[in-house]
ChimeraX commands (.cxc) that place a marker at each C-alpha (Angstrom):
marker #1 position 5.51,63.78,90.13 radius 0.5
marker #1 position 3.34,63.75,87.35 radius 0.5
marker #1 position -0.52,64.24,87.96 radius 0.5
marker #1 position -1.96,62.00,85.18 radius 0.5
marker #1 position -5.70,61.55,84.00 radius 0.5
marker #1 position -5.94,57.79,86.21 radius 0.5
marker #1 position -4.42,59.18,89.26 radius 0.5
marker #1 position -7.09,62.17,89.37 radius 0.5
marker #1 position -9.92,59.58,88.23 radius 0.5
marker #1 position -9.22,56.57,91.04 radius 0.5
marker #1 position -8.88,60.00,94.12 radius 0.5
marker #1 position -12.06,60.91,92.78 radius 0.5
marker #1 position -13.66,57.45,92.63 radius 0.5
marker #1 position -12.45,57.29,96.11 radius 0.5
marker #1 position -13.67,60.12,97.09 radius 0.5
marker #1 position -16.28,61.50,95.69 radius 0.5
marker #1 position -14.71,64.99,95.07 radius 0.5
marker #1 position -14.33,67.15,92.20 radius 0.5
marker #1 position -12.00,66.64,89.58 radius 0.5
marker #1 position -10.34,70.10,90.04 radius 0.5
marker #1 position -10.30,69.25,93.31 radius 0.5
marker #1 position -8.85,65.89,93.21 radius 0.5
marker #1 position -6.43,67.84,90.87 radius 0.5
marker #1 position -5.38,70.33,92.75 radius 0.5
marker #1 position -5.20,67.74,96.08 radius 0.5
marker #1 position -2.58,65.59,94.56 radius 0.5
marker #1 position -0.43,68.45,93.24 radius 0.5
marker #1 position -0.35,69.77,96.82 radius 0.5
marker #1 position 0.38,66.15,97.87 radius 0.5
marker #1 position 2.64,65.35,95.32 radius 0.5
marker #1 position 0.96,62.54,94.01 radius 0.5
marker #1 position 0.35,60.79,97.26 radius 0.5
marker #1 position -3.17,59.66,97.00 radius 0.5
marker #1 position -2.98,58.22,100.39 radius 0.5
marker #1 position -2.48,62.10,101.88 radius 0.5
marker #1 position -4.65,63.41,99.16 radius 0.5
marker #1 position -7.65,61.87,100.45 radius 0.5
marker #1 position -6.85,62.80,104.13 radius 0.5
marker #1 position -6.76,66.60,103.27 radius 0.5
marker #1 position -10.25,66.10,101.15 radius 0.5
marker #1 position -11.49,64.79,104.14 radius 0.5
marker #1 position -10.09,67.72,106.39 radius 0.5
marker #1 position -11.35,70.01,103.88 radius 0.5
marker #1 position -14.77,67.65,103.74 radius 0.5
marker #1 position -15.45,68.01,107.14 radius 0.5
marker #1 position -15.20,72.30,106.82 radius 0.5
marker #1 position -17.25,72.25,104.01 radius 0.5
marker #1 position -19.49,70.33,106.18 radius 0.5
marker #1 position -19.57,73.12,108.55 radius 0.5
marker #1 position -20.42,76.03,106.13 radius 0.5
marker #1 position -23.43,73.88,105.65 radius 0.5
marker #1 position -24.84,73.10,108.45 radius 0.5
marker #1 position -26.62,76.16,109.01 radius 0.5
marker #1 position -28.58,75.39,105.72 radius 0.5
marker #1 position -32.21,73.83,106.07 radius 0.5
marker #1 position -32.72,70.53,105.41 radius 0.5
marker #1 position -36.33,69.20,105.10 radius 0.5
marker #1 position -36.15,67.14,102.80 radius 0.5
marker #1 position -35.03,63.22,103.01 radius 0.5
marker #1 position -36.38,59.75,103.61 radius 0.5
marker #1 position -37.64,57.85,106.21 radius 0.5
marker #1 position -36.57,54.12,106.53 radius 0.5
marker #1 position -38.52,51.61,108.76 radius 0.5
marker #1 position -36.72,47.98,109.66 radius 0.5
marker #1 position -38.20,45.52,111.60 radius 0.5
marker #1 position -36.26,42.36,112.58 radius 0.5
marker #1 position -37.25,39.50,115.24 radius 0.5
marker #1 position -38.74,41.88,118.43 radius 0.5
marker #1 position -37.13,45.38,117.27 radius 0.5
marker #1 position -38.39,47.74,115.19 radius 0.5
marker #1 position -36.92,51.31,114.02 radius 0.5
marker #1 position -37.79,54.00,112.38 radius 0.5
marker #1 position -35.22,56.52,111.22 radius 0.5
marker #1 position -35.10,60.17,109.28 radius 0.5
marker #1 position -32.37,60.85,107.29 radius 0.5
marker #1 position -32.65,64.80,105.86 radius 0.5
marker #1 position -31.30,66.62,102.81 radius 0.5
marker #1 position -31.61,70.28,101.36 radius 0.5
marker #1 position -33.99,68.50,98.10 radius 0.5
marker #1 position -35.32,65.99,97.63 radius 0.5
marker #1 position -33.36,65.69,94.59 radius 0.5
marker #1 position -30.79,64.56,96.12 radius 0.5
marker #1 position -32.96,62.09,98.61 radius 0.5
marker #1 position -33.24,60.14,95.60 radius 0.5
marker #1 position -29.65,59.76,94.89 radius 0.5
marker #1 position -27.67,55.94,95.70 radius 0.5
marker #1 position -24.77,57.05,98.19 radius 0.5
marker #1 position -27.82,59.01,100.50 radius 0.5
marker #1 position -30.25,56.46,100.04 radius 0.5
marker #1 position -27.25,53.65,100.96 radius 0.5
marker #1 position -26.51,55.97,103.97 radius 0.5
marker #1 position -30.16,56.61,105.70 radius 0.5
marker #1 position -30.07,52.10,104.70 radius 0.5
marker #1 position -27.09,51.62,106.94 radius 0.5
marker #1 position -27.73,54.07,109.47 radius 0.5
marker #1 position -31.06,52.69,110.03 radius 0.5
marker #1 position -29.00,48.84,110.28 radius 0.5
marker #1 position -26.83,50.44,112.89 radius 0.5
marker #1 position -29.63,51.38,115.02 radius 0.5
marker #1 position -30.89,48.25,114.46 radius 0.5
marker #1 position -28.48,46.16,115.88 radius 0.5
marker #1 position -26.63,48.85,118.68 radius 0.5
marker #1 position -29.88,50.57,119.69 radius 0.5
marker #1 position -27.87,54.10,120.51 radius 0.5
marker #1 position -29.60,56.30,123.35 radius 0.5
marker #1 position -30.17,59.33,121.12 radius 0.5
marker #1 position -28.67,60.77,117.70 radius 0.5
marker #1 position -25.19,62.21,119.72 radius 0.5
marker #1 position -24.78,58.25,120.39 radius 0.5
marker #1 position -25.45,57.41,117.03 radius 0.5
marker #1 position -23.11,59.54,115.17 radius 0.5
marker #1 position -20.25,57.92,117.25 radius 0.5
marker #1 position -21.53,54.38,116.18 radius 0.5
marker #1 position -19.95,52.38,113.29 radius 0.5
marker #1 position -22.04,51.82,110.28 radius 0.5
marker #1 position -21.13,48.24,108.83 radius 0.5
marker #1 position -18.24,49.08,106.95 radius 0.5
marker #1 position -16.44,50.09,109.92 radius 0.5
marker #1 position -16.87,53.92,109.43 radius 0.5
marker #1 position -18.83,56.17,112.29 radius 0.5
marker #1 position -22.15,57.23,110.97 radius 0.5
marker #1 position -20.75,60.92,111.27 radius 0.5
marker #1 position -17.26,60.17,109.36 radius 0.5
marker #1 position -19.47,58.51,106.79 radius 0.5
marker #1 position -21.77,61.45,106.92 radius 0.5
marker #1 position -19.22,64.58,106.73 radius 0.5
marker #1 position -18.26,62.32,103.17 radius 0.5
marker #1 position -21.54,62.12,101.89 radius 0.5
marker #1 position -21.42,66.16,102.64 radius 0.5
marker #1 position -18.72,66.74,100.60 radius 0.5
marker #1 position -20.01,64.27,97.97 radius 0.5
marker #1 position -23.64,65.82,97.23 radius 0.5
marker #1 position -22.75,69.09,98.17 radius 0.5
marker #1 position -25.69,70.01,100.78 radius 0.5
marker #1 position -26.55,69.61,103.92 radius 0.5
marker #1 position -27.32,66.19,105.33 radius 0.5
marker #1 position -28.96,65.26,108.63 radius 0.5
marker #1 position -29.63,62.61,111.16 radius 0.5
marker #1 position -32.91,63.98,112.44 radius 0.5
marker #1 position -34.53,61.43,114.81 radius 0.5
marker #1 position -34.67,57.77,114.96 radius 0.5
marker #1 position -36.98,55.41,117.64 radius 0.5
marker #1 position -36.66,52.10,118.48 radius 0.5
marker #1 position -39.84,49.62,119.64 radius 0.5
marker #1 position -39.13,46.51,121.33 radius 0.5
marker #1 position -41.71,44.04,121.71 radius 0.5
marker #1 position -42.07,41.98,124.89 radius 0.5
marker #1 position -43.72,38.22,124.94 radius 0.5
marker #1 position -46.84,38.12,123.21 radius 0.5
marker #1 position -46.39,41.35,121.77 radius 0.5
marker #1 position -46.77,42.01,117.67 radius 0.5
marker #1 position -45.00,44.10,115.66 radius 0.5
marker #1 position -46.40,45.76,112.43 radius 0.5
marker #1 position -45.05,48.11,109.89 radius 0.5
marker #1 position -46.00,50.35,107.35 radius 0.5
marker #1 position -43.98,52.48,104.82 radius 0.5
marker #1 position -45.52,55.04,102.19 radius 0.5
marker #1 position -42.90,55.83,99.95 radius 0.5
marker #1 position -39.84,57.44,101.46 radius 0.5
marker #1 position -41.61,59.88,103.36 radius 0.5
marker #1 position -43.88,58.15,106.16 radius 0.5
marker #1 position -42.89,55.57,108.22 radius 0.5
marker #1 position -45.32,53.84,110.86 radius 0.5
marker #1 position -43.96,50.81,113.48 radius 0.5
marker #1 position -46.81,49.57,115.77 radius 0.5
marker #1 position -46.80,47.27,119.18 radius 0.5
marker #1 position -49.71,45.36,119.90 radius 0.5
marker #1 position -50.43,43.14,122.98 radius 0.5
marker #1 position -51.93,40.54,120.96 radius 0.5
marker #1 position -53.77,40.18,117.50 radius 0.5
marker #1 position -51.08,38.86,114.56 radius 0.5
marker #1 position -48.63,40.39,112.11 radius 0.5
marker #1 position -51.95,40.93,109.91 radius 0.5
marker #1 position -53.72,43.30,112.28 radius 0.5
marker #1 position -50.34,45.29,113.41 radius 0.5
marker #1 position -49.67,46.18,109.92 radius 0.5
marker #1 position -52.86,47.26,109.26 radius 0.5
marker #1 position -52.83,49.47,112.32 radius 0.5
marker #1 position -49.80,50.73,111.03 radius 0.5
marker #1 position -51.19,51.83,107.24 radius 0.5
marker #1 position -53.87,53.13,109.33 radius 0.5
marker #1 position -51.92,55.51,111.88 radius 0.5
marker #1 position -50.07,56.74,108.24 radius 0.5
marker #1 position -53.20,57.81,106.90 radius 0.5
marker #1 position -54.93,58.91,109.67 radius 0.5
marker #1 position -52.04,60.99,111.78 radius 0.5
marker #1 position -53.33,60.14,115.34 radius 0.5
marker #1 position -52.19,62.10,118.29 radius 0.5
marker #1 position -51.93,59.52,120.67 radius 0.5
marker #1 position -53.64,55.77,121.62 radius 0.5
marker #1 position -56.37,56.66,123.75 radius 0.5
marker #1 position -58.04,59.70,125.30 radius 0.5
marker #1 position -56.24,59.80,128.41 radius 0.5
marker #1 position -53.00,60.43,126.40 radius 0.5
marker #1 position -53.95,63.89,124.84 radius 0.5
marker #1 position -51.49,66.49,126.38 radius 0.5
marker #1 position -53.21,68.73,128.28 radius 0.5
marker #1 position -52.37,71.67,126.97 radius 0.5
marker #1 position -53.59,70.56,123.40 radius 0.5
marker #1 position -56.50,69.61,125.12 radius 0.5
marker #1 position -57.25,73.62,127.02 radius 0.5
marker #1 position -56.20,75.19,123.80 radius 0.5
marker #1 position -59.11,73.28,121.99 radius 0.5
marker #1 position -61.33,74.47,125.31 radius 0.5
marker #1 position -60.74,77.52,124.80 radius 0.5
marker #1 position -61.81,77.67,121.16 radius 0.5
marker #1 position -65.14,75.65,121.43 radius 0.5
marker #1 position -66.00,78.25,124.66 radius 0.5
marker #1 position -65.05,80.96,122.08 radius 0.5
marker #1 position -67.01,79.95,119.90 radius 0.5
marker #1 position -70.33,78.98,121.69 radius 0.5
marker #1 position -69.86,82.09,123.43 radius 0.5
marker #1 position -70.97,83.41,120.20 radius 0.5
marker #1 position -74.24,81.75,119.85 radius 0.5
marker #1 position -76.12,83.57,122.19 radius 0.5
marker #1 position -77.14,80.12,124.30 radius 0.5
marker #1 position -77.90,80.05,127.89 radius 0.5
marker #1 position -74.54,78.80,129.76 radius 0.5
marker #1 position -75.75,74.79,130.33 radius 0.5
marker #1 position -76.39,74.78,126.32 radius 0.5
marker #1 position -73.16,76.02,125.31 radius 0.5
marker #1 position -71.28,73.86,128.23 radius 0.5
marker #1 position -73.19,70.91,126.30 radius 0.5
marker #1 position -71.97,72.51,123.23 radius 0.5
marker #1 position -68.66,72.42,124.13 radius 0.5
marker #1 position -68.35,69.58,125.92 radius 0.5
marker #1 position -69.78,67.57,122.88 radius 0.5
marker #1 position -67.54,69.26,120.44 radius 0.5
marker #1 position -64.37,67.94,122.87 radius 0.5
marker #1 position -65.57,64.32,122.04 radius 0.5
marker #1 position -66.28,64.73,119.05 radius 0.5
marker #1 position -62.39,66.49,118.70 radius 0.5
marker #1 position -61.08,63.40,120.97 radius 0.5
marker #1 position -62.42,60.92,118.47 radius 0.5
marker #1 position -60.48,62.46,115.78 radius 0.5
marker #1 position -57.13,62.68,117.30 radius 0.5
marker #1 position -56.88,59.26,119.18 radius 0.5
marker #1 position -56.48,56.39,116.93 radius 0.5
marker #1 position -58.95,54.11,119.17 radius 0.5
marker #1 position -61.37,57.12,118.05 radius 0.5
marker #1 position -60.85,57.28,114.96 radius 0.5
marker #1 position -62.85,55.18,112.34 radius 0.5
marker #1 position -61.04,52.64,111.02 radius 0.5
marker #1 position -59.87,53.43,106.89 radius 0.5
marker #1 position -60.57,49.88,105.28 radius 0.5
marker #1 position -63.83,49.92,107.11 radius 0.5
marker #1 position -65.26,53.23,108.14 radius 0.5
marker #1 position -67.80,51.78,109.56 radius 0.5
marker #1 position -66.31,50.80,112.88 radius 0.5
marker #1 position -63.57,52.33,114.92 radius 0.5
marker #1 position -60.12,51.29,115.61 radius 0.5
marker #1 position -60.94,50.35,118.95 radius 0.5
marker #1 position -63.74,47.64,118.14 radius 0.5
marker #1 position -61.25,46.26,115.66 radius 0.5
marker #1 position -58.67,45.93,118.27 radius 0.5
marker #1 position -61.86,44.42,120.75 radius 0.5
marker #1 position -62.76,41.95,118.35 radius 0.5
marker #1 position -58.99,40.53,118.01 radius 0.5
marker #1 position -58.87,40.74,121.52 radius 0.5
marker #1 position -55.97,42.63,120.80 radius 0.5
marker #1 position -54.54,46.73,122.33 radius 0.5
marker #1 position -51.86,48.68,121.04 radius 0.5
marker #1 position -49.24,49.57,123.05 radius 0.5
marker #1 position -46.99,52.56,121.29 radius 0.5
marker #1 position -46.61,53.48,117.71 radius 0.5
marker #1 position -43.84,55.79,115.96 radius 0.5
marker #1 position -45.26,57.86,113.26 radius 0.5
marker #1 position -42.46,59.69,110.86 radius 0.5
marker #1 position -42.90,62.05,108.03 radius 0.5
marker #1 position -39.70,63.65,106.35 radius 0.5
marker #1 position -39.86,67.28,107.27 radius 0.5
marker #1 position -42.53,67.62,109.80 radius 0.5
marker #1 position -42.21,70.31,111.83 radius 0.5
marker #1 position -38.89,71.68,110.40 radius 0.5
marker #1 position -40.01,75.15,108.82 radius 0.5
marker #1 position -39.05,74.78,104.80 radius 0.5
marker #1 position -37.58,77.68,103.44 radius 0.5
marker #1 position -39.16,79.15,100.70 radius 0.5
marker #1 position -37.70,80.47,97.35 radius 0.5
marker #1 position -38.69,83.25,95.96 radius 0.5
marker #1 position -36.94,82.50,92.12 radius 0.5
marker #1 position -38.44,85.53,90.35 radius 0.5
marker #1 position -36.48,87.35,92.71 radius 0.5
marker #1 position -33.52,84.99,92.58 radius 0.5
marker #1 position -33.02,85.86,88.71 radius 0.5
marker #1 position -33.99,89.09,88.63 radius 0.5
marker #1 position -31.17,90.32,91.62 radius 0.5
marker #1 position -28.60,87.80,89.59 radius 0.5
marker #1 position -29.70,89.86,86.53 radius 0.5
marker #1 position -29.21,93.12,88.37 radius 0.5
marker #1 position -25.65,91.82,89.02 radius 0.5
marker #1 position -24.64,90.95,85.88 radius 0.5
marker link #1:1,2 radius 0.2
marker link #1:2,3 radius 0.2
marker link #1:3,4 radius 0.2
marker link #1:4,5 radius 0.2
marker link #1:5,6 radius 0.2
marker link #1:6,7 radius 0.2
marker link #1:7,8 radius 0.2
marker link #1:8,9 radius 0.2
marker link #1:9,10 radius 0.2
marker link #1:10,11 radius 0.2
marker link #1:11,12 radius 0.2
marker link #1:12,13 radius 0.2
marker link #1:13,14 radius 0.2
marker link #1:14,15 radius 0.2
marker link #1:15,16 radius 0.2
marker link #1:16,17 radius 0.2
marker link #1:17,18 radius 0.2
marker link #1:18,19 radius 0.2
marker link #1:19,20 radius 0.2
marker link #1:20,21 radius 0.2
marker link #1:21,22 radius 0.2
marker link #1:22,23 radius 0.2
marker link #1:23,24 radius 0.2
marker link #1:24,25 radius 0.2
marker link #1:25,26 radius 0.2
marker link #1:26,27 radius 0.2
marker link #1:27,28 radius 0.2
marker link #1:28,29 radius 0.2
marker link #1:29,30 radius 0.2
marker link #1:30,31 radius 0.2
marker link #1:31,32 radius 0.2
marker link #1:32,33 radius 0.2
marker link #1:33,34 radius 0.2
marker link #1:34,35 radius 0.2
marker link #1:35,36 radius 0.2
marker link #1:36,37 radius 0.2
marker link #1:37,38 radius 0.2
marker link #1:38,39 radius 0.2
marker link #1:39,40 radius 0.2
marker link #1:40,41 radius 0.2
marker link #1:41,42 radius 0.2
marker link #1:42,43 radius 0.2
marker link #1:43,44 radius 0.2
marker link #1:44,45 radius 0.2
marker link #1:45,46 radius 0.2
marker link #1:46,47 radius 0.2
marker link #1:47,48 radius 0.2
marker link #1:48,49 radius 0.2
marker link #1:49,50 radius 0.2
marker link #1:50,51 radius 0.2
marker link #1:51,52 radius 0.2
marker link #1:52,53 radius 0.2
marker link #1:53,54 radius 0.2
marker link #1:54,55 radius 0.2
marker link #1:55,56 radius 0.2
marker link #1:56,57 radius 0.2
marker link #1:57,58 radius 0.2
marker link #1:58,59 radius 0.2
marker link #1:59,60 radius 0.2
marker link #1:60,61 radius 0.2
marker link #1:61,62 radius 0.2
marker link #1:62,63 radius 0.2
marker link #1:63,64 radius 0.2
marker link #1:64,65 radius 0.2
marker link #1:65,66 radius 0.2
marker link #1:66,67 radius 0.2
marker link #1:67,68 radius 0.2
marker link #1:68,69 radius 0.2
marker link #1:69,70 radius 0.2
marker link #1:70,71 radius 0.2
marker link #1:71,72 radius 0.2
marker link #1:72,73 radius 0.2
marker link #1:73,74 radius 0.2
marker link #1:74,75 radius 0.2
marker link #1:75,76 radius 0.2
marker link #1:76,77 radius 0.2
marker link #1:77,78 radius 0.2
marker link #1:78,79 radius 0.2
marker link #1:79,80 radius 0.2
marker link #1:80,81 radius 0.2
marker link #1:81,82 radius 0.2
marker link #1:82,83 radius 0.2
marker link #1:83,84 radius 0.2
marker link #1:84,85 radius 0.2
marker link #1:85,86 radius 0.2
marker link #1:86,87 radius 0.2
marker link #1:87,88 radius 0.2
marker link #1:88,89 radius 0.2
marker link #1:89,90 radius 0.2
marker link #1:90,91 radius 0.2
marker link #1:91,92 radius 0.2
marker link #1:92,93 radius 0.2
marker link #1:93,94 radius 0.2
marker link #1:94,95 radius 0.2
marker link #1:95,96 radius 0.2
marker link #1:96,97 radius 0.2
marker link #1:97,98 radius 0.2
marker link #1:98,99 radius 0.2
marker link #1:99,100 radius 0.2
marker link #1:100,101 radius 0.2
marker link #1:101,102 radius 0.2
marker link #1:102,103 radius 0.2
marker link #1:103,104 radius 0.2
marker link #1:104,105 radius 0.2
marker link #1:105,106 radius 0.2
marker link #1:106,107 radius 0.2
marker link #1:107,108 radius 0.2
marker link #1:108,109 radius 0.2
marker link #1:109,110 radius 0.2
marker link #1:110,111 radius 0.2
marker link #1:111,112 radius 0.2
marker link #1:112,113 radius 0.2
marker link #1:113,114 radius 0.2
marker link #1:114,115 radius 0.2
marker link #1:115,116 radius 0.2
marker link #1:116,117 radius 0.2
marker link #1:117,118 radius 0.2
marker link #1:118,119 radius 0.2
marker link #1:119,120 radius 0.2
marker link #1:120,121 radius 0.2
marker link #1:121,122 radius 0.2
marker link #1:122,123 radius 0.2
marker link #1:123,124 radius 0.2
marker link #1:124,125 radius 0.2
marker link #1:125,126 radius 0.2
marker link #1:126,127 radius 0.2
marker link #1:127,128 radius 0.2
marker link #1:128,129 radius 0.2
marker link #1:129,130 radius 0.2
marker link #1:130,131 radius 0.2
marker link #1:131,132 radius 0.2
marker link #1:132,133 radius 0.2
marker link #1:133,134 radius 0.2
marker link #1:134,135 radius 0.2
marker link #1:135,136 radius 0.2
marker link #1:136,137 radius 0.2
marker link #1:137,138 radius 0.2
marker link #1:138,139 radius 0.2
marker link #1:139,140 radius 0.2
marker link #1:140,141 radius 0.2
marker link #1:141,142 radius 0.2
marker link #1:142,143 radius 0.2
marker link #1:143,144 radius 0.2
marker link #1:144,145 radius 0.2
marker link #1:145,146 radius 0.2
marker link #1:146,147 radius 0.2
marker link #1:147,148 radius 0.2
marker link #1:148,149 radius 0.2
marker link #1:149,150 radius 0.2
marker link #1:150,151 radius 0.2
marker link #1:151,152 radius 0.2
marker link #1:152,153 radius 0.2
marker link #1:153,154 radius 0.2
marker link #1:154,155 radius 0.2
marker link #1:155,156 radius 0.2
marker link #1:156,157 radius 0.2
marker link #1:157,158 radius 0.2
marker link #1:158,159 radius 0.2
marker link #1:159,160 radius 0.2
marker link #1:160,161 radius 0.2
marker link #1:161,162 radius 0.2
marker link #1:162,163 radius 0.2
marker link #1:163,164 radius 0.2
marker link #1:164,165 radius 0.2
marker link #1:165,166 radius 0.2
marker link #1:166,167 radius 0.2
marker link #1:167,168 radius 0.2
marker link #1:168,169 radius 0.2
marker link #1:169,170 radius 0.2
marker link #1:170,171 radius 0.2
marker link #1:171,172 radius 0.2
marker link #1:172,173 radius 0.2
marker link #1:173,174 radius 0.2
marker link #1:174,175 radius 0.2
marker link #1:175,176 radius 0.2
marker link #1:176,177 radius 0.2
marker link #1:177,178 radius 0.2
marker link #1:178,179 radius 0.2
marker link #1:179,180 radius 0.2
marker link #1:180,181 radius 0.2
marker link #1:181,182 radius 0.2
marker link #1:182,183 radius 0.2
marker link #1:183,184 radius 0.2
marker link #1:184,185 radius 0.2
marker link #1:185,186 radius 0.2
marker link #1:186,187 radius 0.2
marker link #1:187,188 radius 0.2
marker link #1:188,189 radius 0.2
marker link #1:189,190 radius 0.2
marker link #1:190,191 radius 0.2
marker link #1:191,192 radius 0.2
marker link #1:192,193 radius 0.2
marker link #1:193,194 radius 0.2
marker link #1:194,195 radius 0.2
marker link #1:195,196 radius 0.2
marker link #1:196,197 radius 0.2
marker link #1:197,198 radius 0.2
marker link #1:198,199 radius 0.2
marker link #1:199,200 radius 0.2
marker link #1:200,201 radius 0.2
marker link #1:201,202 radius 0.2
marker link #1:202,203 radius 0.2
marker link #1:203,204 radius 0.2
marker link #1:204,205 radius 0.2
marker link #1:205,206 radius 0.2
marker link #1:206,207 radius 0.2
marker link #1:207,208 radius 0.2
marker link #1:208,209 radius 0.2
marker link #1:209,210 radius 0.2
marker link #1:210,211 radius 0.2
marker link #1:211,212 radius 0.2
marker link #1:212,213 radius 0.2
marker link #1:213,214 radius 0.2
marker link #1:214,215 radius 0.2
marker link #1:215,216 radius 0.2
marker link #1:216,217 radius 0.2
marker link #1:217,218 radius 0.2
marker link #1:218,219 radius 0.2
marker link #1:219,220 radius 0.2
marker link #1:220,221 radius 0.2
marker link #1:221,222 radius 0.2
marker link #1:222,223 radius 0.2
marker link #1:223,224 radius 0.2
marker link #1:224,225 radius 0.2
marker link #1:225,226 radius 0.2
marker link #1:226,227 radius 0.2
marker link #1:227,228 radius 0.2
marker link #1:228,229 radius 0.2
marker link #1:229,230 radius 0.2
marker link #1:230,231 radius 0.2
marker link #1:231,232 radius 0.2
marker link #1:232,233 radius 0.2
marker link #1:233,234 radius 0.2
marker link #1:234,235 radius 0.2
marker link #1:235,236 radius 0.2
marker link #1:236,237 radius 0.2
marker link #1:237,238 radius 0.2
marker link #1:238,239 radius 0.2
marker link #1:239,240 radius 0.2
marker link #1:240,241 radius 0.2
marker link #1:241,242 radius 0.2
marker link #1:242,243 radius 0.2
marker link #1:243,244 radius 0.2
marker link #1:244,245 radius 0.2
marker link #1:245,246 radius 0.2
marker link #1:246,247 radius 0.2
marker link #1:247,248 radius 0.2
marker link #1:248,249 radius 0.2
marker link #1:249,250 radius 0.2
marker link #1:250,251 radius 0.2
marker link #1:251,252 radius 0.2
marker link #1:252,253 radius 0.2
marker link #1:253,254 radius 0.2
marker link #1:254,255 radius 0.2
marker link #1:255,256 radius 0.2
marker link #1:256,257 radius 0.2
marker link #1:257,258 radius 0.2
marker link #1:258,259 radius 0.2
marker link #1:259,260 radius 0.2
marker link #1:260,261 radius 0.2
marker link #1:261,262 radius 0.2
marker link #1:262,263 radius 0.2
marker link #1:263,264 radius 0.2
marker link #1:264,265 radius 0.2
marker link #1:265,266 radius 0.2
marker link #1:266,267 radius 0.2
marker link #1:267,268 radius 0.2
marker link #1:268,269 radius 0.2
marker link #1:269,270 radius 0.2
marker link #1:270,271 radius 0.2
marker link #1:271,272 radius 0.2
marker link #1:272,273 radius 0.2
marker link #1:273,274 radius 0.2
marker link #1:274,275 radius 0.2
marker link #1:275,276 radius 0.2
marker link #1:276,277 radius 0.2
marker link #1:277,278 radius 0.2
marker link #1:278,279 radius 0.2
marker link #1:279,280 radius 0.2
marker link #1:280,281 radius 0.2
marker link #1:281,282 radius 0.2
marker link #1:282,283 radius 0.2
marker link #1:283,284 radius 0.2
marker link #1:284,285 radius 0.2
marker link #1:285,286 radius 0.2
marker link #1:286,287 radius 0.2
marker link #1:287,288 radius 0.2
marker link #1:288,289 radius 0.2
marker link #1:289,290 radius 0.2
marker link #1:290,291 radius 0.2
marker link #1:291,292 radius 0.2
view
């Protein structure tokens, strides 16, 4: 059978493959599109494992909140280049929907869920793959679920930091500005009592390091350490922390004078805590040089 120009353009349209490749697929197949696109996606899902060794720190974050749920979910690529382009930014969109409404127990769950379209997240995934040509991820998601009397809020900087609140009590007003706040600020945890421990000895053991150093009889530098561990609390713990559109009180008399407490909060930023690799392109060219 003849391969013509609008057979090769509609498998690729379908697809989202190469045109040599959609080419060479349906001389292989004959001309039968139908198996055409089966063995792209074979060959999809292979060229989906080459990649997955490759970093991917870059991405977005999408936040959705929707009568008493709220999710936030990070979808990862290799650049952020390709973050920006439709068929990812459509695919972190409907993955975050699907948690939405089926609320999977953890990302192996989700990549066996259907996306709206009828496709698993992972099928749809493995094409995307094969479409941009890098790695793509389903890093994390969270779900919050409010109770009776509880308020959601939400916040979203960009593509890249994602904040969903609880609050027993206070309004939609007050959760969402808890929310901006916990993006700017980068809290640890609520309160105090919620620092892990070992954070908490490792910062010990600095502060006792350094008064050690000044020379001060021990009941001075206990003092001295003791007062730089509140002073280290208040900046971790977002009822510590002063609040950003009014320094001059703290998170927690904001929340006392709404008569109001936060419950959890989900804070995402793409990338965090994945270790970027770095690209040395001096060196790139010059070994490409060397080859050439």
């Amino acid at each position: 059978m003849a391969i013509t120009a609008a057979l090769v353009k509609e498998l690729r349209e379908r697809t989202g493959a190469g045109m040599m490749e959609c080419k060479k697929m349906l001389t292989e197949t004959n001309g039968d599109i139908d198996a055409a696109i089966e063995e792209l996606r074979k060959k999809g899902a292979a060229q989906a494992d080459k990649k997955a060794g490759r970093i991917a720190a870059e991405g977005t974050i999408v936040t959705l909140v929707e009568g008493n749920v709220g999710v936030a979910v990070e979808v990862n690529s290799e650049t952020d280049f390709s973050a920006k382009n439709d068929g990812f930014v459509n695919f972190a969109n409907a993955v975050a929907a699907a948690v939405l409404e089926n609320q999977p127990a953890d990302v192996a769950a989700l990549a066996e869920t259907n996306l709206a379209d009828g496709q698993s997240v992972e099928t749809a995934r493995q094409a995307l793959i094969q479409e941009i040509g890098e790695n793509i991820t389903v890093r994390r998601f969270q779900v919050i679920t409010a109770a009776d009397g509880d308020t959601l809020g939400a916040y979203q900087h960009g593509n890249k930091i994602s904040v969903v609140t609880r609050l027993a009590g206070g309004d939609e007003a007050l959760a969402k500005d808890i929310a901006m706040h916990v993006a700017a600020s980068k809290p640890v945890c609520v309160s105090s009592d919620q620092v892990p421990s070992d954070l908490l000895a490792k910062e010990r053991e600095i502060y006792a390091a350094q008064a050690a150093e000044s020379g001060k009889p021990a009941e001075i530098m206990e003092k001295m350490v003791e007062g730089r561990i509140r002073k280290y609390l208040n900046e971790v713990t977002l009822l510590g922390q002063a609040f950003v559109k009014d320094p001059d009180q703290t998170v927690e008399k904001l929340l006392s004078s709404a008569n109001a407490s936060v419950s959890e909060f989900v804070r995402y930023e793409v990338g965090e805590g994945i270790e970027k690799k770095e690209d040395d392109f001096v060196k790139e060219v010059m070994e490409q040089a060397g080859k050439s």
